[in-house]
N, C-alpha and C positions, 0 to 999 in steps of 0.2 A: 535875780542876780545878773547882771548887764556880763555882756560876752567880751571877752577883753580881743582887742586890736579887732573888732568884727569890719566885715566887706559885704556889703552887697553882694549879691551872687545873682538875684533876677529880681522882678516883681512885676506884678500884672496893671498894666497901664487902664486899662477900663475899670478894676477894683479901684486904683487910686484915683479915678476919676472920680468913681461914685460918692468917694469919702471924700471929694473937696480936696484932693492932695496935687498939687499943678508937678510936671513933672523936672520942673526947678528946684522945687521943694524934694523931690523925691533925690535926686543925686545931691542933695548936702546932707552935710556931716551930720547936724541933728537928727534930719532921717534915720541913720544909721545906726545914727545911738539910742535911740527912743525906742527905735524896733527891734535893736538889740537886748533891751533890757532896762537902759538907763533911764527910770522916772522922773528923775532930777530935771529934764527936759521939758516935760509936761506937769510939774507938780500940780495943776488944777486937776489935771488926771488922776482916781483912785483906782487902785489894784485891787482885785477880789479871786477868792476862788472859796468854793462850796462845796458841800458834803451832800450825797447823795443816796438813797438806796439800791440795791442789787437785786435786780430775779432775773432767773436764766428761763426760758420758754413758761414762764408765768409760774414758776418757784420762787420765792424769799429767800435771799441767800442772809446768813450769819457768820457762817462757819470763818472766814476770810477776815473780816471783822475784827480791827485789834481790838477794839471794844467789847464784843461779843454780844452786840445788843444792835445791828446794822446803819451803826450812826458814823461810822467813822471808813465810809467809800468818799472817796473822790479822785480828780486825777491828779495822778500826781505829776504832771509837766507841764500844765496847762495854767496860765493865768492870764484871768482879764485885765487887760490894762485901761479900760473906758466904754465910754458911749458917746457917740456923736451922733447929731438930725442933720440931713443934709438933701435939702429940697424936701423935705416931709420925711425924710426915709431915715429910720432909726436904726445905726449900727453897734452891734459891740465889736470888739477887738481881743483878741486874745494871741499869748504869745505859747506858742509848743515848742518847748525844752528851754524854759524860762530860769528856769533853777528849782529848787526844793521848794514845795507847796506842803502845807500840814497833812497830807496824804499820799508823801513819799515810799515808809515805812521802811526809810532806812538808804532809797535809792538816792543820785544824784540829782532830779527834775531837770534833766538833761539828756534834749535830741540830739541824734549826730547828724550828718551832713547826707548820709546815705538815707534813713529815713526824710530827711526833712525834703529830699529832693524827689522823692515817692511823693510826697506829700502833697508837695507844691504844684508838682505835674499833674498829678492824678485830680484833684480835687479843682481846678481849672478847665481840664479836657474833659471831667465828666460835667460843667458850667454848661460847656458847645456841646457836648454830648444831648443835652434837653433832660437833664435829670437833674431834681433839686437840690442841692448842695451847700455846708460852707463855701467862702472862696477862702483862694490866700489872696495875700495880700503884697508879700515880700517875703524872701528866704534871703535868710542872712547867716555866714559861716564866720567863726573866730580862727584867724589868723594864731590866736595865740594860747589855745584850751583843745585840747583832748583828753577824751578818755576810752577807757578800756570795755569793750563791749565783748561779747561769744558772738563764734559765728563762723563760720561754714567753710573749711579747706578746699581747695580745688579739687582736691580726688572724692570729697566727700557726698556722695549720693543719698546719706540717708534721711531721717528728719530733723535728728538732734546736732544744735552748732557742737564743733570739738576743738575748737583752738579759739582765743583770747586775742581781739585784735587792738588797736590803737584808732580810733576816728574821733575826727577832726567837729565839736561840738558846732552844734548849730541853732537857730531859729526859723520858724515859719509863723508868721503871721497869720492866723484864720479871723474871718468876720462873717458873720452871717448877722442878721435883724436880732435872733435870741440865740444861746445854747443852751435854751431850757429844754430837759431831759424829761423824760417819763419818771426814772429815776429820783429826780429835786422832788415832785408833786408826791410820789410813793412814799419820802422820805418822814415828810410833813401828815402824809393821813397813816399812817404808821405811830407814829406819836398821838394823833387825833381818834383813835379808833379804839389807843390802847385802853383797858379795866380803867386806871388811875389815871386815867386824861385830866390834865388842868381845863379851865377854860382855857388860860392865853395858849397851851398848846392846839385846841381848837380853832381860837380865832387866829394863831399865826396859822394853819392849814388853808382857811378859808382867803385871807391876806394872800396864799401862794399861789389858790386858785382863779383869785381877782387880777394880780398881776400875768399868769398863764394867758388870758385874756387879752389884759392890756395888749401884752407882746407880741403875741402868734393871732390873736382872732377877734380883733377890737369889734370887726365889723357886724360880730354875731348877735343879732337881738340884742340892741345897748340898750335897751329901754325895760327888758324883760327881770323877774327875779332870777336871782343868781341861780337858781337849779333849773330854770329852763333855760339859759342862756348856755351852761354847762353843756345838757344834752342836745342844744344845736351844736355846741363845738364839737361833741364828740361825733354826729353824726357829719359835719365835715372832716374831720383828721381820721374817719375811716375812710372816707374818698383819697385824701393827703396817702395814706399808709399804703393804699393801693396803688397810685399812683406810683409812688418811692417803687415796689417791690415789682413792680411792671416796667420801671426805668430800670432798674436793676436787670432781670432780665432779658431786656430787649438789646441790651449791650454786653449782655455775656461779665455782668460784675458781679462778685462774691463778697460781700461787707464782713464777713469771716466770725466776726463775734457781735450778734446783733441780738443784747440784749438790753435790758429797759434802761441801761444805763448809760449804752449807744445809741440809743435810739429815742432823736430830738420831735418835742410835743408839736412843732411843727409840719414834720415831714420831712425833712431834708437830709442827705448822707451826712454823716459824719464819721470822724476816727478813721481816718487814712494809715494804718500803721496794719491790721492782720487781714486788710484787703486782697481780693488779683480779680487780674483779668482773663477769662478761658481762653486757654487753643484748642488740646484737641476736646470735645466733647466730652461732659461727663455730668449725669445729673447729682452726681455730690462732689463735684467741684468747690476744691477749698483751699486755697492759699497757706496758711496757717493750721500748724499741726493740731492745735485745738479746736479746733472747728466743730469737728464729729460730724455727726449725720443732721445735728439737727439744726447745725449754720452752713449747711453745704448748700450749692446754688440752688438748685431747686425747693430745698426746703425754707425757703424765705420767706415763702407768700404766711409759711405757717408762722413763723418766727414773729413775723407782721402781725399773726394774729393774738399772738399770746402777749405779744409788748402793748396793745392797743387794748386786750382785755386787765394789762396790770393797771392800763391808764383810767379805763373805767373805777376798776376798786381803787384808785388811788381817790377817786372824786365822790363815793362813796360817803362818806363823812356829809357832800353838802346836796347832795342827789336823794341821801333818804331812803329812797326805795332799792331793794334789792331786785326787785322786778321789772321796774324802769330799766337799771344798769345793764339786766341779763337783753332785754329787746334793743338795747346797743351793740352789746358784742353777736347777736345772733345775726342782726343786721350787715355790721362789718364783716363777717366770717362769708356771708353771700356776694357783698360789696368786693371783697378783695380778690375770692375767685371766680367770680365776673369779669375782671380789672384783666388779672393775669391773661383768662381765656382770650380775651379782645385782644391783647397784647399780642401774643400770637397770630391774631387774625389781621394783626393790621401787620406784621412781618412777613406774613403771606401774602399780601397785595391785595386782599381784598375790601373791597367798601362798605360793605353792610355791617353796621355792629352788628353783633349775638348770631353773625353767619351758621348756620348750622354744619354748612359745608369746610366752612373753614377748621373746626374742630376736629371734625371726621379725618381731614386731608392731615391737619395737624399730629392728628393723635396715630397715624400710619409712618409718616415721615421721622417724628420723633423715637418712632421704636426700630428706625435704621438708623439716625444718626448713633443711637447705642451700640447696634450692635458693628459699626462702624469705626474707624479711624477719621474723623472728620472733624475741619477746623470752624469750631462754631462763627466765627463773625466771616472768615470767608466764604464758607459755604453759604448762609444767609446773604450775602451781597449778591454774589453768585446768581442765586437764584432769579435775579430781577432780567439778567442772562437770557435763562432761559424760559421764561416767561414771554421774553421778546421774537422768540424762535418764529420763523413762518411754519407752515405744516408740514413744507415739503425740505425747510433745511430739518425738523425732529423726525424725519421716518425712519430713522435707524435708533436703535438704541445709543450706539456709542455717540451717533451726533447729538441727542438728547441728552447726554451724558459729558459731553464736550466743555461745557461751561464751567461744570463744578469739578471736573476732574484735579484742579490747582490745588482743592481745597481739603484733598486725601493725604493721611499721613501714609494710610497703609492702601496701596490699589483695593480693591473690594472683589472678592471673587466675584464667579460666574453669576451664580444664581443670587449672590447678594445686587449685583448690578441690575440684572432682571428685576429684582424688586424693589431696587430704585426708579429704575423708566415704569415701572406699573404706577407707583406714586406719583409722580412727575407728569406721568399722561392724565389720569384723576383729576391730579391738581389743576391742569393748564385747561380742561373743558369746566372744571367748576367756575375759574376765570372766567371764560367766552359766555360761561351762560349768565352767570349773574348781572340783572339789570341794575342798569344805574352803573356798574364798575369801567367802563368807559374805555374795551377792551385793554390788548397787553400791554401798551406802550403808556396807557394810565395807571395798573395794574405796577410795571416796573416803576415807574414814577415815584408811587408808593413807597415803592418797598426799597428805595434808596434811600426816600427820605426818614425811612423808619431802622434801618438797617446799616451802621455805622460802616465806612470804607477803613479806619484809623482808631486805634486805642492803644491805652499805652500797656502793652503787654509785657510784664515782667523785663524778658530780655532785653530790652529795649530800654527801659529804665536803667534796670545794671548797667549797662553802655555808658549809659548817664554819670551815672552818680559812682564809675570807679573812674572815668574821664574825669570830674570832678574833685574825686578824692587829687589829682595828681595838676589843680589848677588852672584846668581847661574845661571852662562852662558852655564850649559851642555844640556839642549834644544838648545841653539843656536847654539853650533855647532855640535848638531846631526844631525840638520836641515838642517844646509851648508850642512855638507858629504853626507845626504841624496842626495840632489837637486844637488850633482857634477855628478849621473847618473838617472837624471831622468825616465827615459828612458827602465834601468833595474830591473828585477824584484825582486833583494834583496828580498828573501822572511823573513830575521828577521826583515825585517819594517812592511812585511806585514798588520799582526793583528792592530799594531798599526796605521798605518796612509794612508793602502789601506782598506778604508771604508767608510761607509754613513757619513754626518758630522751630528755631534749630533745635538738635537733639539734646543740647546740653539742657537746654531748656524745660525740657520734660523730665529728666532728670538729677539733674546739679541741684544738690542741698543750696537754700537761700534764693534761689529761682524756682525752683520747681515745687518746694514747699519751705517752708521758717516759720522760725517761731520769736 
């Protein structure tokens, strides 16, 4: 359903590069319309969207299901609008809050402008960030459509919205290569598995799996039968899965609901909507009040495991063996915390994969950042600080302690700061001594390049997107340019947006948590 009176509001110049869009093309009116909605612009273009299955940490969901039979998930805001090759490289296109999709279930298939600028920021800055992703493409708002959303008073601190507001309806453009789901494959060996399977329910299973291939892993033994060509992919997308959930937290991001039906057969983030980014420390960090314990941050790596073992049974059907399938998931389940551990070890600054010292130093450090008030991406930058220390600027504690001190919400008592410089001296001889690590100034090197300076943390977006609400898009895209080097230390963003995040922030319903 095309967005009436829509305006550009941003889009990413390197996305519309990729997709052959000149940026002449991009400021006309067709742009505009096309990405707002209106197919009539591209009629060689066909629109799709698809039904999917649901498991939550390797559960089959039903229950949701207006069917009652798990055939009738999909999203409901999201349609594709095409496919385009451009220089070899195959995209789709999809439009989020496009209008009503047959898996609405009654809602409007309508973003507003506050999500869609979450969206659009976040799913770009985590592009530069080095973690796999959709991208957007364009965010487009209507000038001349609102509607009524819940959401969160100024005084209200707790989790649930209590007032009804008015926002200004939107688009964002996502494209990635596929947005094939663990979900789509689960939905198809679901039907293939059932008592009363047809063949054609069979052979369309096998058809979802051939295509899974085409799009995400052409490259995997083309030549092989389809059931080993299968368990090479899967033993790549447990690499992928690890990967994904080591990006995640080496940038301090919470994906908030990461179940099979979030989570793309590729590897890549998706679903920008019950995401955050941490401040202060917390290992069940979760943006979104559904979350629970078992999509909170640190519980990811496991979340990874159970989506990637729905994705094994999902292949089940053309795999055969139940024996094969289990030495996949036994494999990824070592695969992914290997992944995680190293991910650590390379935020620590050291060189050696599978460091034993880095684990030890890791597994010390982490049970102060808990018991602490401490800003996880500061402190992690931080740290490369003091790593650079000579021997004779860290002979004190407090000088040792001098780097990271920015990075406290709460001062750290006595004996807790003792047991930071105990940690902190550990770590910096584990440095010196490891060969090959190419002392501290390689060591810091490191751990900059693995250790984000910039993310787009809640607050920061709000700024955004209630400037936005009032017609003023220069937060948004100071944000973009920001988050195109995260990485670097721009010191005139510094003061502004290398900092503690204010207190409203820890606690303000719709920053602090939403739903």
């Amino acid at each position: 359903t095309p967005l009436p009176k829509p305006k550009l509001v941003i889009h990413s110049r390197p996305m519309a590069s990729a997709l052959g869009i000149s940026e002449a093309e991009v400021e006309s009116e067709a742009f505009v319309a096309f990405f707002s909605g209106d197919q009539s612009r591209m009629p060689q273009l066909k629109s799709w969207c698809t039904p999917y299955a649901l498991s939550i940490m390797g559960e089959p969901m039903y229950r949701n299901c207006p069917f009652g039979d798990g055939t009738g998930y999909g999203d409901g805001r999201a349609v594709s609008i095409g496919e385009v090759v451009v220089d070899g490289k195959r995209w789709e296109m999809q439009l989020k809050g496009g209008g009503t999709t047959p898996f609405c279930r009654g809602a409007d298939g309508r973003a507003v402008l506050r999500s869609s600028v979450r969206e659009f920021l976040a799913s770009e800055a985590m592009f530069h960030l080095g973690v796999d992703t959709t991208r957007a493409l364009s965010l487009i708002v209507s000038k001349g459509e609102t509607t009524q959303r819940p959401w969160y008073s100024g005084g209200n601190g707790g989790e649930d919205p209590d007032v009804m507001i008015s926002e200004q309806c939107a688009i964002t453009t996502r494209v990635a290569p596929s947005f094939l789901r663990v979900g789509h494959i689960d939905l198809f060996a679901r039907r293939a598995l059932a008592r009363n399977a047809t063949d054609e329910q069979k052979a369309e299973h096998r058809q979802m799996v051939e295509h899974a291939l085409f799009r995400e892993y052409p490259h995997v033994k083309p030549d092989a039968p389809l059931e080993d060509r299968v368990e090479a992919m899967l033993d790549e997308a447990a690499d992928r899965f690890g990967a994904l959930v080591v990006g995640w937290l080496r940038v301090g991001f919470c994906q908030g609901n990461f179940n099979a039906d979030n989570c793309l057969i590729s590897g890549r983030t998706m679903d920008y909507g019950p995401f955050g980014f941490m401040d202060d420390y917390d290992p069940f960090f979760a943006k979104w009040v559904g979350s629970g314990r078992h999509f909170a941050f640190m519980s990811q790596p496991m979340a990874a495991v159970a989506n990637y073992a729905m994705l094994v049974k999902s292949m089940l059907p053309v795999m055969g063996s139940v024996e094969r399938a289990q030495k996949c998931v036994d494999r990824a389940q070592k695969v992914i915390k290997a992944a995680v551990e190293d991910g650590y070890r390379a935020k620590l600054g050291f060189a050696e994969e599978g460091s034993a010292a880095a684990a030890e130093i890791y597994e010390a450090l982490e049970a102060l950042m808990r018991r602490s008030s401490v800003d996880y991406t500061i402190l992690w930058r931080q740290l490369a600080c003091v790593a650079e220390l000579d021997e004779s600027a860290a002979a004190s504690d407090a000088a040792l302690l001098a780097p990271i001190k920015m990075a406290f919400y709460r001062e750290p008592c006595e004996k807790l700061s003792a047991g930071w410089a105990e940690v902190l001296r550990s770590w910096r001889r584990a440095l010196a001594a490891e060969e090959g690590g190419g002392g501290p100034e390689a060591a810091a090197k490191r751990m900059r390049a693995a250790n984000p300076k910039y993310i787009p943390r809640e607050w920061m977006l709000a700024k955004a997107y209630d400037q936005a609400a009032h017609g003023s898009y220069d937060l948004v895209y100071e944000l973009y340019n920001l988050f195109l080097k995260p990485y670097d230390e721009q010191p005139d963003f510094e003061e502004k947006y290398y900092r503690l995040a204010p207190k409203e922030a820890l606690e303000k319903g719709g920053i602090a948590k939403m739903t």
